[in-house]
C-alpha positions, 0 to 999 in steps of 0.5 A, spaced: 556 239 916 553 237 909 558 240 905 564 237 908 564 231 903 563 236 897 570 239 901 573 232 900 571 230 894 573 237 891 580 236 895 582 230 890 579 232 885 584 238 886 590 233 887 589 229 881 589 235 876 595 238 880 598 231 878 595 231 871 598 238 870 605 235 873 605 229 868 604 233 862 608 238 864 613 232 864 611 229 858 612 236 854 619 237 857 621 230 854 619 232 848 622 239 848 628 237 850 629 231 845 627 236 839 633 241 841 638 239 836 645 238 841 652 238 839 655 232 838 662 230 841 667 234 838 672 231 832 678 230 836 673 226 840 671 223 833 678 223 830 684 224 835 688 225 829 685 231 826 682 227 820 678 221 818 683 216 815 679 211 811 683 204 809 682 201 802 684 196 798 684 200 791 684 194 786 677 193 785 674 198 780 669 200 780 669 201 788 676 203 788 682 204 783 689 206 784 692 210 779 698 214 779 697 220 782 689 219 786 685 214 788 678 213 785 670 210 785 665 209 788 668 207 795 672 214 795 667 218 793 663 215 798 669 216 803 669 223 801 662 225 802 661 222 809 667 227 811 665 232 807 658 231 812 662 231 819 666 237 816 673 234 816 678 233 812 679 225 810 685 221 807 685 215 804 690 209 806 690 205 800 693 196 802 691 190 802 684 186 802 687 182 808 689 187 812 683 191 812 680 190 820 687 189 822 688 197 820 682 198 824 685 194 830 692 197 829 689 204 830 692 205 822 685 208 820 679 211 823 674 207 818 674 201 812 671 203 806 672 199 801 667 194 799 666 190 805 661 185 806 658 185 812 660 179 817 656 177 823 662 173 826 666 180 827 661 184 831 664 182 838 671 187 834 668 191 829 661 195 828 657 196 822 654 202 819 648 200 815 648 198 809 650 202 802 651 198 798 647 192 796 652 186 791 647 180 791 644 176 786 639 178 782 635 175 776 635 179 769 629 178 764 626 182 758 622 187 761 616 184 758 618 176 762 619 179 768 621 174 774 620 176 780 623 170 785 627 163 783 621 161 785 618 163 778 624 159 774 621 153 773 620 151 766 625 156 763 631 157 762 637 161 767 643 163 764 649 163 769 657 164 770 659 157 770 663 154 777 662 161 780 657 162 787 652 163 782 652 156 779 651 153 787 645 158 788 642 156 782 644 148 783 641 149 790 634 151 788 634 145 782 633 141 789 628 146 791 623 147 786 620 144 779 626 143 774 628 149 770 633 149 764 641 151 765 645 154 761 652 156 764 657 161 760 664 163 761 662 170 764 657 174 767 656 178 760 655 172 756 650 170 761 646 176 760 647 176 753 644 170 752 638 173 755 639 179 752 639 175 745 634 170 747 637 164 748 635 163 755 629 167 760 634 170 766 640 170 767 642 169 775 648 174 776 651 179 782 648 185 782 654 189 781 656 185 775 648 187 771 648 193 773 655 195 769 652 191 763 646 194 763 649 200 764 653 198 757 647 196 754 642 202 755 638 200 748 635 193 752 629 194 755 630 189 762 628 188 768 633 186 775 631 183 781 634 181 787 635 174 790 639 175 796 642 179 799 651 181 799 651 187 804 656 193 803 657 196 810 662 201 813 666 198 819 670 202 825 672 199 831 668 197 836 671 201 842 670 207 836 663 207 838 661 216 837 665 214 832 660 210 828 654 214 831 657 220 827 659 215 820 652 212 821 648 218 822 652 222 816 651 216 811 644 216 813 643 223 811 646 221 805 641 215 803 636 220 805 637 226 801 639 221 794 646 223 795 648 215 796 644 213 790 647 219 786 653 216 788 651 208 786 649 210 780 655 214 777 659 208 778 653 203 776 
């Protein structure tokens, strides 16, 4: 009769590894079964017409040019290899800025790639890769006077393009922060010229517009860093969800293994 509690007491403890051991278990199926790598939709899922059709405005070097027998730049390249990733052919369609998200809309492209700024006020119509593409403005400076915000312009000098985006960015933080000198100029390029040739401390330009200067200019020691934010994105319809997985996940593989910034660095 004494050892009837022990019973009990061994009964339960019995249950409770019985259901520990069911838990793991459970837990080591989820985990195997996540890792298990599964085909994904097929491409006439993905692409009912038989290839990826990408909408382009070919008139925006280095992104896309037109000529007369190809297209060419940075988007293109880009365009090609994401199919190249999804193993389809592609085929680009060349139109209109304006009539970009319209194609999308009218089933006339499965993709836009053409150096497109992501817009908040188009996601209840359009989904967004991440970004690939960064156009936003930086600050260039003499590798040995390096300004890391706008913050540190005070007291200096900020070179710009006259009436452009960059004059209203630079004039916003005049009422923001202890005064700093402006010098407009008539280009971007006359702009880091003077940085470059010591007539003012940094130059407030977009990023694609330094980087092509200095690209031109590789014997110049200077430093770029940015100030705000411009996003370049690939855009599919919102009803085209597998589709932009399969987009997003082929341009993520491309960021990952240094193809996308190959891609960048050709053209910039």
């Amino acid at each position: 009769m004494a050892a009837r509690p022990w019973r009990v007491i061994s009964a339960a403890l019995l249950a409770v590894i019985t259901l520990w051991l069911w838990a793991l278990a459970g837990v080591l199926f989820v985990l195997r079964w996540n890792s298990v790598e599964r085909p994904g939709p097929p491409l006439k899922e993905l692409f009912p017409y038989g290839e990826m059709r990408v909408g382009v405005d070919a008139s925006y070097p280095p992104f896309a040019v037109a000529t007369a027998d190809d297209l060419y730049g940075l988007d293109i390249d880009l365009g090609r290899a994401i199919a190249e990733r999804l193993k389809v052919p592609v085929r680009f369609v060349n139109m209109g800025y304006d009539g970009l998200y319209d194609s999308l809309k009218a089933d006339q492209v499965d993709v836009v790639i053409s150096a497109l700024l992501i817009d908040r006020s188009r996601t209840n119509d359009v989904l967004y890769t991440l970004p690939y593409y960064n156009a936003g403005f930086v600050l260039v400076s003499r590798a040995g006077q390096p300004f890391a915000a706008m913050h540190d312009l005070s007291g200096h000098a900020l070179a710009y393009e006259f009436g452009s985006d960059a004059d209203t960015f630079a004039r916003a933080w005049l009422r923001r922060i202890p005064p700093f000198d402006t010098r407009p100029y008539e280009l971007p390029a006359y702009a880091l010229d003077a940085v470059r040739l010591g007539q003012a401390d940094a130059a407030l330009v977009d990023a694609t517009s330094a980087r092509l200067y200095l690209r031109d200019h590789p014997q110049w020691a200077a430093q770029m860093q940015y100030v705000s934010d411009s996003l370049y994105a690939v855009a599919v319809r919102i009803s085209r969800g597998k589709t932009w997985e399969a987009v997003n996940f082929a341009l993520q593989t491309l960021a990952d293994d240094g193809t996308l910034a190959a891609i960048v660095n050709r053209w910039l």
